[in-house]
N, C-alpha and C positions, 0 to 999 in steps of 0.2 A: 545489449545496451539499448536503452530506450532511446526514441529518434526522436526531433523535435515536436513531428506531426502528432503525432502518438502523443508525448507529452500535453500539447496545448489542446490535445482532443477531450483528455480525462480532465485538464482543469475546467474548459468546457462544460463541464458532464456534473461536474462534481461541485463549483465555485457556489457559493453564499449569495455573494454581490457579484457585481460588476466589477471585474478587474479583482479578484480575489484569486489570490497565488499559494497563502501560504495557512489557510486555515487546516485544522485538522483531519478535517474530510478529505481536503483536496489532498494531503501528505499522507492521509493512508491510501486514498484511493493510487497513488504514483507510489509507493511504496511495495501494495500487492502486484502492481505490474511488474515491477524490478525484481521483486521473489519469485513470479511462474517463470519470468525469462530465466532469472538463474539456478530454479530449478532446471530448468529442460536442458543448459550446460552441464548443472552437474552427475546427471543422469548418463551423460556422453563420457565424460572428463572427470570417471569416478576418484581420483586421484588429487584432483586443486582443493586440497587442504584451505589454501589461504582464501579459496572464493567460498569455503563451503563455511569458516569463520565469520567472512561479510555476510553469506546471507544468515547465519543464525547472529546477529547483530540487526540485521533487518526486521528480523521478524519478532526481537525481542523490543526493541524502537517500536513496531506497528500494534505490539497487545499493550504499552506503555501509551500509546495516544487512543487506541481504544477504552481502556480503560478509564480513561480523560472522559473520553466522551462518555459513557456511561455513567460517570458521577457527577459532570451537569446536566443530561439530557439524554432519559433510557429510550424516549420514544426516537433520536435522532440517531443513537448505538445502533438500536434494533433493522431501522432500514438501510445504514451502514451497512450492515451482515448482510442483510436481505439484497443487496443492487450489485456487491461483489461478490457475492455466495462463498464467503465463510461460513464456516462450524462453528456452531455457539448454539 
């Protein structure tokens, strides 16, 4: 589980404007946190069926807002990949 520090460090990192919570960027960028963490459970805990459901619902959520971003702004996709190093 993500802790709040962590949280308010990626919107930090990631935010448009001032006080920006919920743009695409910032929800991928808290998105691929919430997938390495739950990867590295499920790596442990070859067995949580239902955790391993959330996260292929995560990850299909994060290439849906990726792809967002991409059809208004490739130059904005491209360092997206580039600052959380995804494959693309």
């Amino acid at each position: 589980m993500i802790t709040k520090e962590a949280k308010k460090q990626i919107i930090d990192d990631f935010e448009v404007h001032q006080g920006d919570t919920g743009s695409s960027q910032v929800q991928i960028a808290i998105l691929t946190k919430r997938i390495t963490e739950l990867t590295e459970h499920l790596k442990i805990h070859r067995k949580d069926h239902a955790s391993r459901r959330g996260l292929l619902q995560m990850v299909g959520n994060r290439a849906s807002l990726l792809k967002y971003i991409n059809s208004k702004d490739p130059k904005q996709y491209k360092e997206i990949i580039t600052r959380l190093g995804l494959r693309k």
